[in-house]
Biopython code that builds the backbone (N, CA, C, O; Angstrom):
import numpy as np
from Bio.PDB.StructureBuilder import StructureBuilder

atoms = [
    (1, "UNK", "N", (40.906, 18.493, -7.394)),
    (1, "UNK", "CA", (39.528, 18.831, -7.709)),
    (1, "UNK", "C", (38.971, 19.723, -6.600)),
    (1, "UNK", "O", (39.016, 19.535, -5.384)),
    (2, "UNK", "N", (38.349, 20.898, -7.400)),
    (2, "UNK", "CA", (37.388, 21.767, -6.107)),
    (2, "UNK", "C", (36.445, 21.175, -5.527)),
    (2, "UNK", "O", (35.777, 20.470, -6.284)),
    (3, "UNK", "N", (35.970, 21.200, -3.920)),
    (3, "UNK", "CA", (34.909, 21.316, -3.158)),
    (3, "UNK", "C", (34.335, 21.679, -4.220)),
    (3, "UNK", "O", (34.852, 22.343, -5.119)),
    (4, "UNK", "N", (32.656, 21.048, -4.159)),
    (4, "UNK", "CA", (31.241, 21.222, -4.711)),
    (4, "UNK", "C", (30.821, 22.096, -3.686)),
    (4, "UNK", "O", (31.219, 21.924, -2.534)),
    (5, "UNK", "N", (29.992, 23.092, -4.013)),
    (5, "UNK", "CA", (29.183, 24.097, -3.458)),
    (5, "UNK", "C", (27.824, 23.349, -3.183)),
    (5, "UNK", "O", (27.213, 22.498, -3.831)),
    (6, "UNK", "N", (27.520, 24.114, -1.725)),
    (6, "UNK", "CA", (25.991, 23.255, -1.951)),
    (6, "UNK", "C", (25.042, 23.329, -3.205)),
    (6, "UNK", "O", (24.485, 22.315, -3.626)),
    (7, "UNK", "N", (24.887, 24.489, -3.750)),
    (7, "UNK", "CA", (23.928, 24.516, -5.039)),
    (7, "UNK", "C", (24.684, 23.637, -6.133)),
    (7, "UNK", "O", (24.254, 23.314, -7.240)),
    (8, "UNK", "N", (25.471, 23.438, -5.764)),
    (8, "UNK", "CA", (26.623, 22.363, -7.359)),
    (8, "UNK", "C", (25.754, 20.842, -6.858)),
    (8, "UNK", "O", (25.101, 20.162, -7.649)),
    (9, "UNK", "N", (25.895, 20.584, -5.665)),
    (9, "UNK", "CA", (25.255, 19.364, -4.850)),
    (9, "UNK", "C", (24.144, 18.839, -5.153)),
    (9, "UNK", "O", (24.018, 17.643, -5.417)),
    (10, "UNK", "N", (22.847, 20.010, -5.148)),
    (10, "UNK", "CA", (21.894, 19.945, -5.253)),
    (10, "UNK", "C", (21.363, 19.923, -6.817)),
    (10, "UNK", "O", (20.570, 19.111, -7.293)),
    (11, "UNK", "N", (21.749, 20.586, -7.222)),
    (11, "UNK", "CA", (21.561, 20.569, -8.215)),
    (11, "UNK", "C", (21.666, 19.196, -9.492)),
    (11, "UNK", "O", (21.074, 18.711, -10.456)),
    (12, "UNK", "N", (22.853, 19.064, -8.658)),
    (12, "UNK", "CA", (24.060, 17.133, -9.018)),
    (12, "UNK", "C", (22.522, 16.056, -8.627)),
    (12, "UNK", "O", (22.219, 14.936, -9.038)),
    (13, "UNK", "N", (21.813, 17.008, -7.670)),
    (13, "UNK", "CA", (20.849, 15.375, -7.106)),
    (13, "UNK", "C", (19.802, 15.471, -7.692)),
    (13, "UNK", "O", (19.254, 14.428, -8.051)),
    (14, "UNK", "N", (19.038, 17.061, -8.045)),
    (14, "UNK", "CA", (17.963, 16.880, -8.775)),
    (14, "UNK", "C", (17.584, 16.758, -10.424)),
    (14, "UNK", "O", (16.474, 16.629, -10.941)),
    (15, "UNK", "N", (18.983, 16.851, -11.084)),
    (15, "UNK", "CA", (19.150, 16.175, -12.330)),
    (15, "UNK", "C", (19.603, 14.653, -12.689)),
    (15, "UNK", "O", (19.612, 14.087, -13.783)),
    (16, "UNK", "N", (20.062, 14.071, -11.096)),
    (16, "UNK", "CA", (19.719, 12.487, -11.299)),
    (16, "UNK", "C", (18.501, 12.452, -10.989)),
    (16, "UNK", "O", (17.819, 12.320, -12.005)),
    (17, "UNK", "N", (17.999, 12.499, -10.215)),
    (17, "UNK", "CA", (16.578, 12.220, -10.209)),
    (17, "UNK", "C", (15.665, 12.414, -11.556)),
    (17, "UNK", "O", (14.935, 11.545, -12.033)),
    (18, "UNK", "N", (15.782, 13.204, -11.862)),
    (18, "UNK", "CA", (15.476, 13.485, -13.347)),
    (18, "UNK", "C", (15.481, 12.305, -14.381)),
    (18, "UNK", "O", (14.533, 11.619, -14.762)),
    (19, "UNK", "N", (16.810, 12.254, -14.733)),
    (19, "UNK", "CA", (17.348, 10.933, -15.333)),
    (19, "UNK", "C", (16.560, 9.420, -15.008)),
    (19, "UNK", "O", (16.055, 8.646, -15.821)),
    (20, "UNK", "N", (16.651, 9.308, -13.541)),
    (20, "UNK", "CA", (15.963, 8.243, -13.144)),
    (20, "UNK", "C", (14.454, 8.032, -13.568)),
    (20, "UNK", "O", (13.929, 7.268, -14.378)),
    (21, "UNK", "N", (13.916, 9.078, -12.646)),
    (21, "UNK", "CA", (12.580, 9.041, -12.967)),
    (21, "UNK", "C", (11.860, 8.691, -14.555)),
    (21, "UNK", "O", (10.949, 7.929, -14.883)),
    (22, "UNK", "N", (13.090, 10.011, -15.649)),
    (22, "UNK", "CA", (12.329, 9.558, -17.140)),
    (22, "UNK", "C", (12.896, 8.426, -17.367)),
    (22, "UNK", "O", (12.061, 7.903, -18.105)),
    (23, "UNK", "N", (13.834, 7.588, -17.236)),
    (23, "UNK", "CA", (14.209, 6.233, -17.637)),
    (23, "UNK", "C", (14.065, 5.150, -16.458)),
    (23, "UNK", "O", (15.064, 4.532, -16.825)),
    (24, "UNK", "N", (13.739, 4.600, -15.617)),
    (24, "UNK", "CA", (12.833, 3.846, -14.781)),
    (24, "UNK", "C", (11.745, 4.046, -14.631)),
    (24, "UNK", "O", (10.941, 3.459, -15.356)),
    (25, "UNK", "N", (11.249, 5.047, -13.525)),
    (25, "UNK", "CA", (10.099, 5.121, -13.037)),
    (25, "UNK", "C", (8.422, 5.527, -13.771)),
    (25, "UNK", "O", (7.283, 5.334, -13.345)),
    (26, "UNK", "N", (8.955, 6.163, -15.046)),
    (26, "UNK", "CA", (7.369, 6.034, -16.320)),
    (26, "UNK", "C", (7.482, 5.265, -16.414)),
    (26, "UNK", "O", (6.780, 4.633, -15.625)),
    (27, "UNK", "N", (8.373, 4.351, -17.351)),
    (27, "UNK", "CA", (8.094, 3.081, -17.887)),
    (27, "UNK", "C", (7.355, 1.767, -17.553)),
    (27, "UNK", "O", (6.581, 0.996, -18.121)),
    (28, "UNK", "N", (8.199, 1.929, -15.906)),
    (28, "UNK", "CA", (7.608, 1.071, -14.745)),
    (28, "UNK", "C", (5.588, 1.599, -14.549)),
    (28, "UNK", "O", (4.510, 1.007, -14.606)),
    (29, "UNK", "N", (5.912, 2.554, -14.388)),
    (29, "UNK", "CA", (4.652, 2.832, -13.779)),
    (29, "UNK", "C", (3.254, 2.520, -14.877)),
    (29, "UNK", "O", (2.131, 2.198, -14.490)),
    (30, "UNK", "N", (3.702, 2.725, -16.383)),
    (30, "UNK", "CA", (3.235, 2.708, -17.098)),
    (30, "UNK", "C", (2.996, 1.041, -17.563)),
    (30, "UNK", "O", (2.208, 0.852, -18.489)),
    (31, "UNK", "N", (3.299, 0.502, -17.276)),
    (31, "UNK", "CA", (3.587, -0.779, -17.074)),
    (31, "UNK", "C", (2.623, -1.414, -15.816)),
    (31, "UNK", "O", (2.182, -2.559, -15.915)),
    (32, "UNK", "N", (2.378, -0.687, -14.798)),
    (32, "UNK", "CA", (1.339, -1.281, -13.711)),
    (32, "UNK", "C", (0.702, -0.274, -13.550)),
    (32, "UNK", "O", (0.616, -0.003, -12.352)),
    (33, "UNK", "N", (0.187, 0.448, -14.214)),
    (33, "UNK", "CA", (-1.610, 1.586, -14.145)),
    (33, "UNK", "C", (-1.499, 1.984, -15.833)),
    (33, "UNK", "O", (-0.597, 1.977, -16.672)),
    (34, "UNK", "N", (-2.768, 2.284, -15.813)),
    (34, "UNK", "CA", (-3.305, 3.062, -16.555)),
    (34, "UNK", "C", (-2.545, 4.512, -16.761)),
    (34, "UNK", "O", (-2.144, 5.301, -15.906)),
    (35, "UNK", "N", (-2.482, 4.594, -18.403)),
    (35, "UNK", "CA", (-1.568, 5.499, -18.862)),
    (35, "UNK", "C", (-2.403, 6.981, -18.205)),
    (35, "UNK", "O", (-1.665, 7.932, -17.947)),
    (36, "UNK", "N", (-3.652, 7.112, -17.995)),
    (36, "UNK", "CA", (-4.758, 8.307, -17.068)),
    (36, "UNK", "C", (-4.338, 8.529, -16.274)),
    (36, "UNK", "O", (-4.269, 9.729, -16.009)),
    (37, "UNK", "N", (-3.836, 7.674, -15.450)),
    (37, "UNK", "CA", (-3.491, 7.806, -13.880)),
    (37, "UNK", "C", (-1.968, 7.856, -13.632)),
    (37, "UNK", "O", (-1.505, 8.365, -12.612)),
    (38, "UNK", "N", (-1.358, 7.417, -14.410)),
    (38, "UNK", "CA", (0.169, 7.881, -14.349)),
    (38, "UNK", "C", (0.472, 9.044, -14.991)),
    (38, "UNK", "O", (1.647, 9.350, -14.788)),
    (39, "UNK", "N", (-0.101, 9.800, -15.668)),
    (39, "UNK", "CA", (-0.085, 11.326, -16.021)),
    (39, "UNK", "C", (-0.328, 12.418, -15.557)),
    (39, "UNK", "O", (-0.034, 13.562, -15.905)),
    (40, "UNK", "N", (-0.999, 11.918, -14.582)),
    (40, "UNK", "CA", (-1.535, 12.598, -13.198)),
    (40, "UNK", "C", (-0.611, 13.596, -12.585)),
    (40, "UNK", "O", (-0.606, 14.777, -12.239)),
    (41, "UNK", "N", (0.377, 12.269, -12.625)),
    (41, "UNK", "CA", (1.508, 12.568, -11.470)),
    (41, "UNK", "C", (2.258, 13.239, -12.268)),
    (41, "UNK", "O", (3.369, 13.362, -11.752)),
    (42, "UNK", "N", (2.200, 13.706, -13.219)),
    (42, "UNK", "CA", (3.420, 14.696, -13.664)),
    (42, "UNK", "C", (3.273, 15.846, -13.137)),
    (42, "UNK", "O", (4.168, 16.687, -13.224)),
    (43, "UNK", "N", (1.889, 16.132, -12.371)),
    (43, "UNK", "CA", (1.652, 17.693, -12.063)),
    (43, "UNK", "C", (2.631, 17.566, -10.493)),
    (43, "UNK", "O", (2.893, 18.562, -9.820)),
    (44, "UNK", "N", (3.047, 16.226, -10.139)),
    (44, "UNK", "CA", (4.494, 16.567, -9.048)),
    (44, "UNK", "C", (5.515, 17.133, -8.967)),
    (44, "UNK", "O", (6.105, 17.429, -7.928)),
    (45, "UNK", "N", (5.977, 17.441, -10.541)),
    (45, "UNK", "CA", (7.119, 18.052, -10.519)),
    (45, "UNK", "C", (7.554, 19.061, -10.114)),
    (45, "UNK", "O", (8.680, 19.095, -9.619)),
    (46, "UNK", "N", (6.460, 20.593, -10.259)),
    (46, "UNK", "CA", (6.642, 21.411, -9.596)),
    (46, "UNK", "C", (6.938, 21.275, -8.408)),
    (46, "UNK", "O", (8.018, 21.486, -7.856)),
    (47, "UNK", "N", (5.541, 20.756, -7.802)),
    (47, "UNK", "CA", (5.766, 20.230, -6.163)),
    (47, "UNK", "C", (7.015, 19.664, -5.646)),
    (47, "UNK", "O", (7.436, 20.088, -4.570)),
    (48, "UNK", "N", (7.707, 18.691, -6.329)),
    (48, "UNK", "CA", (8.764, 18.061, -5.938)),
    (48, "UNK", "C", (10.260, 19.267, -6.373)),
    (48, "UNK", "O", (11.412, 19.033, -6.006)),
    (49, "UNK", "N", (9.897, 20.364, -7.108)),
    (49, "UNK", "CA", (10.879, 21.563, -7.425)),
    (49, "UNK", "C", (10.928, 22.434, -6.367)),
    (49, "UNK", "O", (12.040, 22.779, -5.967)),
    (50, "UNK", "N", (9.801, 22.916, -5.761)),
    (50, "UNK", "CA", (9.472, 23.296, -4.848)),
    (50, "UNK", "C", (10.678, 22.867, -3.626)),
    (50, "UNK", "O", (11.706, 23.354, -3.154)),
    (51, "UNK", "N", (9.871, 21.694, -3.468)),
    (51, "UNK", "CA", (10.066, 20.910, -2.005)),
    (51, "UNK", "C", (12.103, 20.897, -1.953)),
    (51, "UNK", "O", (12.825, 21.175, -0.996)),
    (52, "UNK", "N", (12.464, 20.502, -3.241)),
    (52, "UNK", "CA", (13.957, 20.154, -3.285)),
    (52, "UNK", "C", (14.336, 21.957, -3.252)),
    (52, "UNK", "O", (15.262, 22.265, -2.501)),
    (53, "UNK", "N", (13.806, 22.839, -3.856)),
    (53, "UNK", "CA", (14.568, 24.212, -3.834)),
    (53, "UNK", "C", (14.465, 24.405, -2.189)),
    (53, "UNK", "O", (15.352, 24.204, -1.359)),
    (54, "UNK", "N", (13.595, 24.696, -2.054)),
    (54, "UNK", "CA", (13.749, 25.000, -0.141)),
    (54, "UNK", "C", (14.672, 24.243, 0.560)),
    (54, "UNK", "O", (15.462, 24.799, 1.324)),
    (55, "UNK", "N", (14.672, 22.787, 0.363)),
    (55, "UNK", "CA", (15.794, 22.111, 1.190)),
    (55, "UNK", "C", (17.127, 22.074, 1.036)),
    (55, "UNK", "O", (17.912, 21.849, 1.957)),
    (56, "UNK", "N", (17.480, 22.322, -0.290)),
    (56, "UNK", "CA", (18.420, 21.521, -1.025)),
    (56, "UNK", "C", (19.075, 22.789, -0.985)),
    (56, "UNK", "O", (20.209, 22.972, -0.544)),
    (57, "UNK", "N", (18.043, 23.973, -1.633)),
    (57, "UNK", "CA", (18.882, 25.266, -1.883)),
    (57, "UNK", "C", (18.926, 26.239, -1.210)),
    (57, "UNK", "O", (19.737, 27.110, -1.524)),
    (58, "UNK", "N", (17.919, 26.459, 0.149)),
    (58, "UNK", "CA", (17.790, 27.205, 0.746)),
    (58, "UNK", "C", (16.310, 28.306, 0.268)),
    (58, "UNK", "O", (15.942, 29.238, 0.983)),
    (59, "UNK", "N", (15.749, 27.992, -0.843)),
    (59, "UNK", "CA", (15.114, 28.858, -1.221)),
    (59, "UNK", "C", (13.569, 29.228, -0.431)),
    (59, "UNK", "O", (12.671, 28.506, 0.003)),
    (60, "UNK", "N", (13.729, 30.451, -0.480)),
    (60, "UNK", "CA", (12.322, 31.029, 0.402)),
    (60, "UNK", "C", (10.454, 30.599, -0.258)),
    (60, "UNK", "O", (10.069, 30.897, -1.388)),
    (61, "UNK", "N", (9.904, 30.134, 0.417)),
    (61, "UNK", "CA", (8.792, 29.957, -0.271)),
    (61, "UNK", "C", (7.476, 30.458, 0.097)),
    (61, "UNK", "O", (6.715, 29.833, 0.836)),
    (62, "UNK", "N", (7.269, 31.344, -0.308)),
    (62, "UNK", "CA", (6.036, 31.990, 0.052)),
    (62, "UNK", "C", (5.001, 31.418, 0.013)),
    (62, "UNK", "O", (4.829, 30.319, -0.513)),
    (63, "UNK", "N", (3.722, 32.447, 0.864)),
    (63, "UNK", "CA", (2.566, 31.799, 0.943)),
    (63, "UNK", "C", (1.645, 31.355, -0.075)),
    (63, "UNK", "O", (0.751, 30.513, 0.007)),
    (64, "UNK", "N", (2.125, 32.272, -1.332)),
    (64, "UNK", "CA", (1.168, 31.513, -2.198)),
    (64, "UNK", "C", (1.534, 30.239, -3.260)),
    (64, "UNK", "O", (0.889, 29.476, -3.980)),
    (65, "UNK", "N", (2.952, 30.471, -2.924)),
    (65, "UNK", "CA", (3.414, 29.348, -3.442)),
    (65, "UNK", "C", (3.020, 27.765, -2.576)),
    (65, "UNK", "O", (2.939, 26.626, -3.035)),
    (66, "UNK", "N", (2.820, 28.313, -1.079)),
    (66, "UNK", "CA", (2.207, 27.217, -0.399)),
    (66, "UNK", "C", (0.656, 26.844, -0.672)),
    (66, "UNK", "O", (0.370, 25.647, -0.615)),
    (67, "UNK", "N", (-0.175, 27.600, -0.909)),
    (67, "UNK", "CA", (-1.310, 27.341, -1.759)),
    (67, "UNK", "C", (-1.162, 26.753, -2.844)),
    (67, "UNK", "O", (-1.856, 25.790, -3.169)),
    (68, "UNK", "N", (-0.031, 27.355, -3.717)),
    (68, "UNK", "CA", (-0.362, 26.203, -4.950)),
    (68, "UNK", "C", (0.079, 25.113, -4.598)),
    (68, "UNK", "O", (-0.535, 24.138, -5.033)),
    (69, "UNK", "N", (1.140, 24.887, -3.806)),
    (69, "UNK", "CA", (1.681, 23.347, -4.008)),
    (69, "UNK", "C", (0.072, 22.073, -3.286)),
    (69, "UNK", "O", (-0.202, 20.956, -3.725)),
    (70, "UNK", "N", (-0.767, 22.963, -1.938)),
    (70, "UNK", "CA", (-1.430, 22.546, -1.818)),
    (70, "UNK", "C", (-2.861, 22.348, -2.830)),
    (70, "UNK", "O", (-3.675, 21.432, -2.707)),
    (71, "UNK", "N", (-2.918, 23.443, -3.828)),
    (71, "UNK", "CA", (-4.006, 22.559, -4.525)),
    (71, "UNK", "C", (-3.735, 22.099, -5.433)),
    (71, "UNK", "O", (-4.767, 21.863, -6.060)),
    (72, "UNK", "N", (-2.332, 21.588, -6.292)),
    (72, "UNK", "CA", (-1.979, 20.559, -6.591)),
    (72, "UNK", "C", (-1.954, 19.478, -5.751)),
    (72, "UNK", "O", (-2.248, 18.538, -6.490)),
    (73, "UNK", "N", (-1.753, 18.990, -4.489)),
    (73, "UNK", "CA", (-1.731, 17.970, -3.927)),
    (73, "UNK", "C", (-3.564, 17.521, -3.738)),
    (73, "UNK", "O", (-3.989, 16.380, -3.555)),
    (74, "UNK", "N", (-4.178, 18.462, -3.821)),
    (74, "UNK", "CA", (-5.768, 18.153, -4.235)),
    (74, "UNK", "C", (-6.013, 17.946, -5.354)),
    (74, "UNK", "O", (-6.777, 17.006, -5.570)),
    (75, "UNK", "N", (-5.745, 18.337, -5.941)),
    (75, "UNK", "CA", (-6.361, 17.920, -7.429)),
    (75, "UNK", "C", (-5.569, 16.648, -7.729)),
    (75, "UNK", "O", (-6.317, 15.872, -8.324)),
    (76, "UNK", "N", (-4.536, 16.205, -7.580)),
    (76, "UNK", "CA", (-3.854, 14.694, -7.714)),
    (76, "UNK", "C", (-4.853, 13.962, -6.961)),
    (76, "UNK", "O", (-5.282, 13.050, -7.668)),
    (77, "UNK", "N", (-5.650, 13.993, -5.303)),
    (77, "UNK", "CA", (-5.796, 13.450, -4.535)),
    (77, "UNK", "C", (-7.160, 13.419, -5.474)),
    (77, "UNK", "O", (-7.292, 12.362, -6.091)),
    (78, "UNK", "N", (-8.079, 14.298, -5.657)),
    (78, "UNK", "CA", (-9.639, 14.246, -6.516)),
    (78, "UNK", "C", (-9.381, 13.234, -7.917)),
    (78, "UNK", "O", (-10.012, 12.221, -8.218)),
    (79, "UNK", "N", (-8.359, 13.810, -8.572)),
    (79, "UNK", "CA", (-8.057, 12.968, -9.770)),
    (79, "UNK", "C", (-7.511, 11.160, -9.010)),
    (79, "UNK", "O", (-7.267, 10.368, -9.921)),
    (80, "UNK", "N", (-7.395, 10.764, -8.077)),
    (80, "UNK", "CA", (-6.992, 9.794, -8.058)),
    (80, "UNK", "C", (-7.522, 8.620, -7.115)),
    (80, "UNK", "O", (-7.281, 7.423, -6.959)),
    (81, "UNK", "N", (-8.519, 9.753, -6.469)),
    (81, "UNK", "CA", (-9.507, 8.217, -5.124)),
    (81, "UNK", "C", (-10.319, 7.524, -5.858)),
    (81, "UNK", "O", (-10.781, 7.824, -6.959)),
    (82, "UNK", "N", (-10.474, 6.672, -5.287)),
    (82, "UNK", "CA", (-11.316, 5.763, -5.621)),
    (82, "UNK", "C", (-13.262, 6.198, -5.463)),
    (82, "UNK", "O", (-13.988, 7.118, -5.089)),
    (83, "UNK", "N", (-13.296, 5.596, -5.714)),
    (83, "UNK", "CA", (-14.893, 5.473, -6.158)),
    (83, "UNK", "C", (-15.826, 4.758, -6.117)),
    (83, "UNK", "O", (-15.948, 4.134, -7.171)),
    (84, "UNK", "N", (-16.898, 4.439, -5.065)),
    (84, "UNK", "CA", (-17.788, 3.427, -5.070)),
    (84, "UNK", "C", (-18.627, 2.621, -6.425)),
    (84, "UNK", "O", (-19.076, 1.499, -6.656)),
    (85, "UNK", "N", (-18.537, 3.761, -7.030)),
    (85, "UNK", "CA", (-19.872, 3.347, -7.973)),
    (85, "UNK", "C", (-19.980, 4.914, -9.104)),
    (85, "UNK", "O", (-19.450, 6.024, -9.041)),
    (86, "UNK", "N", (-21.029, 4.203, -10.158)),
    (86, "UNK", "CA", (-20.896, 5.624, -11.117)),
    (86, "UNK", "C", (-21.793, 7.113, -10.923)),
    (86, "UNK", "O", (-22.976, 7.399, -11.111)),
    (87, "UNK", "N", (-20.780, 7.769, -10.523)),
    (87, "UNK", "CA", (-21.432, 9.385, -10.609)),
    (87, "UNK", "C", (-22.483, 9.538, -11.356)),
    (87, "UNK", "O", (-22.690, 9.185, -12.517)),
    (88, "UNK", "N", (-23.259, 10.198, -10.460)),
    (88, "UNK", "CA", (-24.290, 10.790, -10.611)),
    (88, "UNK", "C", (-24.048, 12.185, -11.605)),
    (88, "UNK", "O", (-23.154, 13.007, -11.400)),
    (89, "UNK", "N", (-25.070, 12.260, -12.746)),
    (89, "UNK", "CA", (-24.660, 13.226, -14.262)),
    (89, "UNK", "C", (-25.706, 14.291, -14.424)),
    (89, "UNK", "O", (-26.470, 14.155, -15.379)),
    (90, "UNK", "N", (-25.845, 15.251, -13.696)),
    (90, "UNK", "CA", (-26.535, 16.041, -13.446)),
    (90, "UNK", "C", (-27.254, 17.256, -12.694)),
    (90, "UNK", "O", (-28.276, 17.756, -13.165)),
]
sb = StructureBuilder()
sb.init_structure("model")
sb.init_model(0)
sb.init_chain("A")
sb.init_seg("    ")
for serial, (resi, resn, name, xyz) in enumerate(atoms, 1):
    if name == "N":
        sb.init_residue(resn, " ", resi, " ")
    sb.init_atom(name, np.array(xyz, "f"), 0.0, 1.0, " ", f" {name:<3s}", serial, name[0])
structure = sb.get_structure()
């Protein structure tokens, strides 16, 4: 059998993850929150495509790609704090 290439590697890890995530980790999650708040998190995937291409594959990531990943990590963070009491409508 041939040596795996690193992109054969990586690639090998971010389609288990895949696997995992849609068959454990919704179900689970969906199971302890609110189906609102676990939908949330699907806007990670990019982010987590992102994060695994640069490491995994070497891939270059520019600055505005660093903006988006950061205002996705805001808008998860707005969509998901908590809250004293009910907003004010107006």
């Amino acid at each position: 059998m041939a040596a795996l290439t690193g992109v054969q590697v990586g690639c090998s890890i971010v389609a288990t993850r895949c696997v995992v995530e849609q068959t454990y980790l919704w179900p689970w999650a969906l199971d302890h929150a609110p189906p609102t708040e676990v939908t949330v998190f699907l806007a990670l995937s990019p982010v987590t495509a992102t994060i695994l291409g640069a490491t995994l594959l070497g891939e270059a990531v520019s600055p505005i790609v660093g903006v988006g990943v950061a205002l996705v990590a805001a808008g998860i963070w707005l969509a998901t704090r908590a809250t004293t009491g009910p907003r004010a409508v107006g």
